[in-house]
C-alpha positions in Angstrom: -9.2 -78.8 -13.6 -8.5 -82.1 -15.3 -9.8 -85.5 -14.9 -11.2 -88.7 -16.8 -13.9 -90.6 -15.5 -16.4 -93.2 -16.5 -18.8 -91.9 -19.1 -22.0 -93.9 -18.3 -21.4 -93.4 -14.4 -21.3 -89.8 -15.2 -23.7 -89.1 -16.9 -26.7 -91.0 -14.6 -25.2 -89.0 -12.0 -25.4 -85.3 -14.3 -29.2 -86.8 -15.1 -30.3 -87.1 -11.8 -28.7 -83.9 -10.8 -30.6 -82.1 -13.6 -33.9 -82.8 -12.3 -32.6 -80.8 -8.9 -31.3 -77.7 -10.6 -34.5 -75.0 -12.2 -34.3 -74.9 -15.6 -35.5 -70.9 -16.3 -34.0 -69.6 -12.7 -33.5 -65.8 -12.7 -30.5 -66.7 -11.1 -28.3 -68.1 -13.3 -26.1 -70.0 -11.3 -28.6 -72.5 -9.7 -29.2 -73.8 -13.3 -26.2 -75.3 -13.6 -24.5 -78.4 -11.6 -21.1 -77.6 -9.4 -18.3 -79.8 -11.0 -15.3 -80.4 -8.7 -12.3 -82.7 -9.4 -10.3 -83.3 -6.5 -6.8 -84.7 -7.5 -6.0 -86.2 -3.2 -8.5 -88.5 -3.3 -9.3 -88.7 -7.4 -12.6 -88.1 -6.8 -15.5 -85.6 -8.9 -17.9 -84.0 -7.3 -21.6 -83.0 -8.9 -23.6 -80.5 -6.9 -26.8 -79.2 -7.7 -29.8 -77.5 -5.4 -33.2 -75.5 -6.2 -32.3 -73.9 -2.6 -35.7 -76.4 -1.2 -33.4 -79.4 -2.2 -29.6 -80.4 -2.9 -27.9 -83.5 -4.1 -24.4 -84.3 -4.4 -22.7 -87.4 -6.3 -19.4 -88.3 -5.7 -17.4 -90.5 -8.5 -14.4 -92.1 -8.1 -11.7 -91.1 -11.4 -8.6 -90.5 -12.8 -8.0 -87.0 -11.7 -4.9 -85.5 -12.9 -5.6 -81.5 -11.7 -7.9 -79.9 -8.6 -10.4 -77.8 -10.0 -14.1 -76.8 -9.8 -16.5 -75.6 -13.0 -20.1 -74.3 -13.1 -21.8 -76.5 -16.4 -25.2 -75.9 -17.0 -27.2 -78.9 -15.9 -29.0 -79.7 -19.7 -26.1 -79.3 -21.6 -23.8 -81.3 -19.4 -26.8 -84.4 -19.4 -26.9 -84.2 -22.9 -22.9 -83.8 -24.0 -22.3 -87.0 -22.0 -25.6 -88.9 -24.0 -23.9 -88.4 -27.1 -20.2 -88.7 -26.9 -19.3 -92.0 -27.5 -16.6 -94.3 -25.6 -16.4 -95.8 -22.0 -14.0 -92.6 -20.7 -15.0 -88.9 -21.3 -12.0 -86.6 -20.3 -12.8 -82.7 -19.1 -10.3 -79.8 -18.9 -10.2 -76.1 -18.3 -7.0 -75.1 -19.5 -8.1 -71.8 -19.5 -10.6 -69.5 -17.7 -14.2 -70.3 -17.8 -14.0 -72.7 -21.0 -14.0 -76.1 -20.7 -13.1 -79.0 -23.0 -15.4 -82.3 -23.0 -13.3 -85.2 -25.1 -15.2 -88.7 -26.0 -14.3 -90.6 -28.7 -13.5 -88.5 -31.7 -15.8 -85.8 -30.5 -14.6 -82.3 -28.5 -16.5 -80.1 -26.9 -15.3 -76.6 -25.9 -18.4 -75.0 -23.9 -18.3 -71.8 -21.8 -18.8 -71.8 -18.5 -19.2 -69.8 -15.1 -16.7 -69.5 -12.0 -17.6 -71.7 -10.0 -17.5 -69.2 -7.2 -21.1 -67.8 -8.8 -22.2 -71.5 -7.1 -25.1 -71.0 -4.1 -23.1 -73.5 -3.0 -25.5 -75.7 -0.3 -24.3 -77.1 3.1 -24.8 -80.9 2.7 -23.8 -82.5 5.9 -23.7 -86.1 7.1 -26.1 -87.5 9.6 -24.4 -89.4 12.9 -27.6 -91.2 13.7 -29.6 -92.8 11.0 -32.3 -95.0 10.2 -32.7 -97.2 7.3 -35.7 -96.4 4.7 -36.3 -98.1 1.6 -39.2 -98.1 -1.0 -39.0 -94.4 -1.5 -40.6 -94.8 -4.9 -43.7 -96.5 -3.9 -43.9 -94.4 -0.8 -44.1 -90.7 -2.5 -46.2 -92.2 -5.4 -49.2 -93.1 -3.0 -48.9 -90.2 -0.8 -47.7 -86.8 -2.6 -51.2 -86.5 -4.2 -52.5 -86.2 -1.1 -50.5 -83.6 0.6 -51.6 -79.9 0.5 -51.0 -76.8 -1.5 -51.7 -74.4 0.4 -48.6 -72.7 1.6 -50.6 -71.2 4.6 -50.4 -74.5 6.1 -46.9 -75.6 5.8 -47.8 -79.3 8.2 -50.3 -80.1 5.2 -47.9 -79.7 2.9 -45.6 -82.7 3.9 -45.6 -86.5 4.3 -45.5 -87.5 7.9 -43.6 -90.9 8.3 -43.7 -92.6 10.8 -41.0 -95.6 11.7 -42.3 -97.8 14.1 -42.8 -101.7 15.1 -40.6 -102.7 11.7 -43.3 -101.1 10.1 -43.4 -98.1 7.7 -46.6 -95.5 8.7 -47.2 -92.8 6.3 -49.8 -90.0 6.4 -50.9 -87.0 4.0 -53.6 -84.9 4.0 -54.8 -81.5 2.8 -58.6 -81.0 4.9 -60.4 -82.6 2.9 -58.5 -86.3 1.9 -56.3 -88.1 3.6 -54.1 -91.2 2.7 -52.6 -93.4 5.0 -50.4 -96.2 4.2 -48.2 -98.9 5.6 -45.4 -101.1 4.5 -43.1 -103.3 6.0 -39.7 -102.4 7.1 -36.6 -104.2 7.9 -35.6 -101.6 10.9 -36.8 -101.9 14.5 -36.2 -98.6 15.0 -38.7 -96.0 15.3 -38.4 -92.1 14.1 -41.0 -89.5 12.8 -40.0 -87.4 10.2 -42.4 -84.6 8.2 -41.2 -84.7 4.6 -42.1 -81.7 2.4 -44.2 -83.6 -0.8 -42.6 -81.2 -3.5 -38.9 -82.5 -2.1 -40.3 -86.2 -1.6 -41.5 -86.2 -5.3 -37.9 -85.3 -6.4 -36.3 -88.0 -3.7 -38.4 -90.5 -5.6 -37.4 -89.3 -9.2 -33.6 -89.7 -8.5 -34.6 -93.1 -7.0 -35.3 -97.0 -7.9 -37.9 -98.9 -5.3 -35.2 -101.0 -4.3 -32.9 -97.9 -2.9 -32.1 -98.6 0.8 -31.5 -94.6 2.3 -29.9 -93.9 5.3 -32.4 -91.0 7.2 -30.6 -88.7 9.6 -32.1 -84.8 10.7 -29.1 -82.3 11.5 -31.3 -78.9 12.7 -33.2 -77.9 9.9 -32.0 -80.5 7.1 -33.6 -83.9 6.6 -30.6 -86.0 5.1 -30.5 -89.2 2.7 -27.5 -91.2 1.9 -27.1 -93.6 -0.5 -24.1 -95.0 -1.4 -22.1 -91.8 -2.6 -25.2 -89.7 -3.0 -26.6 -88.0 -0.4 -29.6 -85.9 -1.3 -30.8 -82.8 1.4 -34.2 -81.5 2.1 -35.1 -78.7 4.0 -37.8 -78.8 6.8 -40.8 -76.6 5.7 -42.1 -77.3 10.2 -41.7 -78.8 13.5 -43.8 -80.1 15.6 -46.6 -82.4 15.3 -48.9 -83.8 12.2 -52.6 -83.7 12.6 -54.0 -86.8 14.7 -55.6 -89.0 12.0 -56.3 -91.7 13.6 -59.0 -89.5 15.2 -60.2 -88.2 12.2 -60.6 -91.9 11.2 -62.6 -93.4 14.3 -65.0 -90.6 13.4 -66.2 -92.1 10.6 -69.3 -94.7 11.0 -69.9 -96.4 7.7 -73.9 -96.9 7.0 -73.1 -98.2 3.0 -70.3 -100.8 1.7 -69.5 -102.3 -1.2 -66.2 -104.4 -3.3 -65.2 -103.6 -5.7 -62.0 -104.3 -8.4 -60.0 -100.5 -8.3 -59.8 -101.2 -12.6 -63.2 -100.9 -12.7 -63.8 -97.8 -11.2 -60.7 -96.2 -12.9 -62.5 -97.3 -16.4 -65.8 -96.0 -15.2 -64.1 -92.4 -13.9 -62.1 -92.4 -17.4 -65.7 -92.9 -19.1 -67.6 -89.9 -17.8 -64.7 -87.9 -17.8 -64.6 -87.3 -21.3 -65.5 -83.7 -22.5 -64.6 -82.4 -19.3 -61.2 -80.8 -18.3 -59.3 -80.5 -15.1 -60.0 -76.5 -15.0 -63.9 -77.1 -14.7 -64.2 -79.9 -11.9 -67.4 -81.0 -11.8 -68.1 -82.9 -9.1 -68.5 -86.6 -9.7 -71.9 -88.2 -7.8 -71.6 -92.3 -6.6 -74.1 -94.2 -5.3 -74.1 -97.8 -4.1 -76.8 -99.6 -5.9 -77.5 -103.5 -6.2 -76.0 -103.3 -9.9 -72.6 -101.5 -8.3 -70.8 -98.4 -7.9 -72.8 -95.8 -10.3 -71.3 -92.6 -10.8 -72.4 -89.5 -12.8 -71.4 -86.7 -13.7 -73.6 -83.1 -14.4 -72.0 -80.6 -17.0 -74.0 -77.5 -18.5 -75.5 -79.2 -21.5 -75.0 -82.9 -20.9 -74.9 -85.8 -18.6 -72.6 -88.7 -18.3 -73.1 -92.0 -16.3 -71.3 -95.5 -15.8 -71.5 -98.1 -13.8 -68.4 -100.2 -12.4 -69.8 -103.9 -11.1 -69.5 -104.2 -7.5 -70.6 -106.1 -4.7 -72.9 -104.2 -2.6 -73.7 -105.0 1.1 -75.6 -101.7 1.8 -76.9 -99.5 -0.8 -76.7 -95.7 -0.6 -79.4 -93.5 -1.2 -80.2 -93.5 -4.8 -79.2 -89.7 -4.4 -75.9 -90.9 -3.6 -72.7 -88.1 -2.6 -71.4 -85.9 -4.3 -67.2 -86.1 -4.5 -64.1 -84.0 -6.0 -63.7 -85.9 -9.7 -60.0 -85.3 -9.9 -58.9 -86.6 -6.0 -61.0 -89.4 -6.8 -59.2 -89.6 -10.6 -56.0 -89.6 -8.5 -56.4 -91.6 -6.0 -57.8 -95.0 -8.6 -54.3 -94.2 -10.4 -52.5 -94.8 -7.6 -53.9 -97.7 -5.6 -54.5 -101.1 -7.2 -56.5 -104.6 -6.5 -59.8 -105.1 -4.6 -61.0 -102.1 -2.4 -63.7 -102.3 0.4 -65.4 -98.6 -0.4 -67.4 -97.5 3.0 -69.5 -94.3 3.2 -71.2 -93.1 6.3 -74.0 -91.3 7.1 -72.8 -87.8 5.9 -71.2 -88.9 2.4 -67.5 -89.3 4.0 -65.9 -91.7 1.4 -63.3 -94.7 3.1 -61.3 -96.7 0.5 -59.5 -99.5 2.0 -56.8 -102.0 0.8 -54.5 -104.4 2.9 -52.0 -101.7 3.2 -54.1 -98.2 2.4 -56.9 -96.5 3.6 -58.2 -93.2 1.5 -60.6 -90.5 3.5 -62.6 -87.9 1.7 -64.9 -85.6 2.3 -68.0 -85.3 0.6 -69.0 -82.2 -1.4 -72.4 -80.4 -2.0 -74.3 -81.1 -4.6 -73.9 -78.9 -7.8 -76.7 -75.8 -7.7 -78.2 -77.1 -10.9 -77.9 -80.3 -13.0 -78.7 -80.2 -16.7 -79.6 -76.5 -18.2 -82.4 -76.1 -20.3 -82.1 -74.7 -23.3 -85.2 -72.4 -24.4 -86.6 -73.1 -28.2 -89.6 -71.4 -29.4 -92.6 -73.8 -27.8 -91.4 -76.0 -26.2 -87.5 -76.8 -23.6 -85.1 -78.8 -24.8 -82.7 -80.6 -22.5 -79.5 -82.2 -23.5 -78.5 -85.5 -21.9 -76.0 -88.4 -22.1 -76.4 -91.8 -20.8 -72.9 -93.0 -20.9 -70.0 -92.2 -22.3 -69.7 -90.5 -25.4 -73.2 -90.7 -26.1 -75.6 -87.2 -27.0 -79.3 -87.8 -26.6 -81.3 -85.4 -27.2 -85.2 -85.6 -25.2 -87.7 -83.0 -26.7 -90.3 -82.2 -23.7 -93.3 -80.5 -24.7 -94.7 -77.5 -23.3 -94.1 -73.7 -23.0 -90.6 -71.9 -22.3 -90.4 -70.7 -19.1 -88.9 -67.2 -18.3 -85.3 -67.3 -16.6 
């Protein structure tokens, strides 16, 4: 194997390719990136694939020898960062050691045959569709999609391409997100994208990618240019009917409110409490705006984001998951119309989104008391940061 090629072109290519290929793999093999020169059409070749995902680059270059060379994926990333000059030159005069030339710097690395390679079957899709805005697309609806590997449908991104619209839906039981965007094709396709493969479509990517979408059995291919990046299907079949789960919901409360406020306010009474111990976060629509509180073992924490309220819940208000909510106010930007019915179900709506979520029950106990000799002592915090301290007077009471 011998070739030059463009240094910078290279290495966003060996980059990209890194995020694909597992970094502590027990087998060795898939933590490296598949480097083949190819001397008939002076063309190099980048593979790389975590077996759920594969991407390939192809660059054109000055390719003086066929050959192929298994680098691992960090080192090749970071050799082409710091050698210097527009050309880099790489040769493997002998077996399993390659030489990496930029500038006045030489590197002679060991590598593996690149027979060891998993190597994945990337085909190229006949019929496609255009997609675009990949970025934005993953961003507002991976956090939505489920974990549970029981229930493979959750677990993926259902677009839909219809009407020179893009649909998209996620859900896990107990959120859902559905959004829409404009699209530049008239054609219409439904594809189930797996979230953990979306996520890495959309690292690799800019917002502004235009992807050609084709299925070929059970591979969901993206081309772009000369990258084409292949995900595997987790299911067929059919997503869950949101649109029914949607016109279940009756909204008795409503409010507006600006999505910076209630990210500030969830930021506020969030502090002290980590991700491992969720407490439910409480919201009620009151004439002031959207309170929410939160309940821990020895303290309480309130705020208040201003709103305006057209129908004010009970001043019990429902009782929500802190860290969907959390999520979903990081995502989603602007003015929101929030709508609650009956039954707590939470509806967050933009011109382009609307957010479902379930409500939760109500913790089995608020503030504990803590037992001091004549009299119960019970720690609470009005706001954030705050540590208020109310003595009530009377006699302990057993446990």
């Amino acid at each position: 194997m011998k070739f030059e090629i463009d240094r910078l072109a290279m290495l966003a290519a060996a980059k990209s390719a890194a995020k694909i290929a597992p970094s502590d793999s027990p087998i060795e093999a898939l933590n490296g990136i598949l480097v083949e020169s190819n001397d008939d059409t002076s063309e190099v070749f980048l593979t790389a694939t975590n077996h759920e995902v594969s991407i390939q680059y192809k660059i054109r270059a000055s390719v003086i020898e066929t050959g192929a060379m298994l680098i691992d994926a960090r080192l090749l990333a970071d050799m082409l960062s710091l050698l210097a000059g527009e050309f880099v030159s790489f040769s493997a005069d002998k077996p399993q050691l390659m030489t990496v030339m930029g500038g006045k710097c030489r590197y002679d690395i060991n590598c593996l045959p690149a027979g060891h390679y998993p190597r994945p079957t990337i085909p190229f899709p006949e019929e496609t569709v255009s997609i675009t805005g990949i970025c934005s697309l993953a961003k507002r609806t991976v956090f939505a999609v489920s974990k549970d590997d029981h229930k493979p449908a959750l677990q993926c991104v259902n677009v839909k391409l219809k009407r020179n619209a893009v649909h998209a839906e996620a859900c896990d039981g107990m959120r859902m997100m559905l959004t829409k965007d404009v699209a530049g094709s008239p054609e219409e396709r439904e594809l189930l994208l797996p979230g953990k493969s979306l996520k890495l479509l959309a690292d690799v990517s800019e917002d502004s990618d235009v992807y050609e979408v084709g299925e070929i059995g059970s591979d969901i291919v993206f081309v772009r240019g000369d990258m084409m990046f292949v995900m595997r299907k987790l299911v067929a079949g059919e997503y869950i009917n949101t649109a029914s789960a949607l016109k279940g919901v009756k909204p008795a409360y409503s409010a507006v409110v600006d999505t910076h406020l209630v990210r500030e306010a969830l930021d506020l009474i969030s502090v002290g409490f980590s991700e491992d111990n969720a407490v439910p976060v409480n919201l009620a629509l009151s004439d002031d705006g959207v309170v929410l509180k939160r309940y821990g073992d020895y303290s309480q924490a309130d705020s208040l984001a201003s709103a305006i309220v057209s129908a004010n819940t009970p001043d019990s208000g429902f009782y929500y998951n802190v860290i969907n909510l959390m999520k979903l106010f990081g995502v989603i930007g602007g003015r929101v119309k929030l709508e609650i019915d009956a039954k707590g179900t939470l509806l967050v709506k933009t011109k382009s989104e609307v957010y479902l979520q379930l409500p939760q029950r109500a913790p089995a106990s608020r503030v504990k008391v803590k037992k001091v000799a004549g009299e119960k002592v019970t720690d609470g915090a009005s706001g954030a940061g705050s540590d208020k301290k109310k003595k009530v007077r009377g006699k302990a009471e057993a446990a």
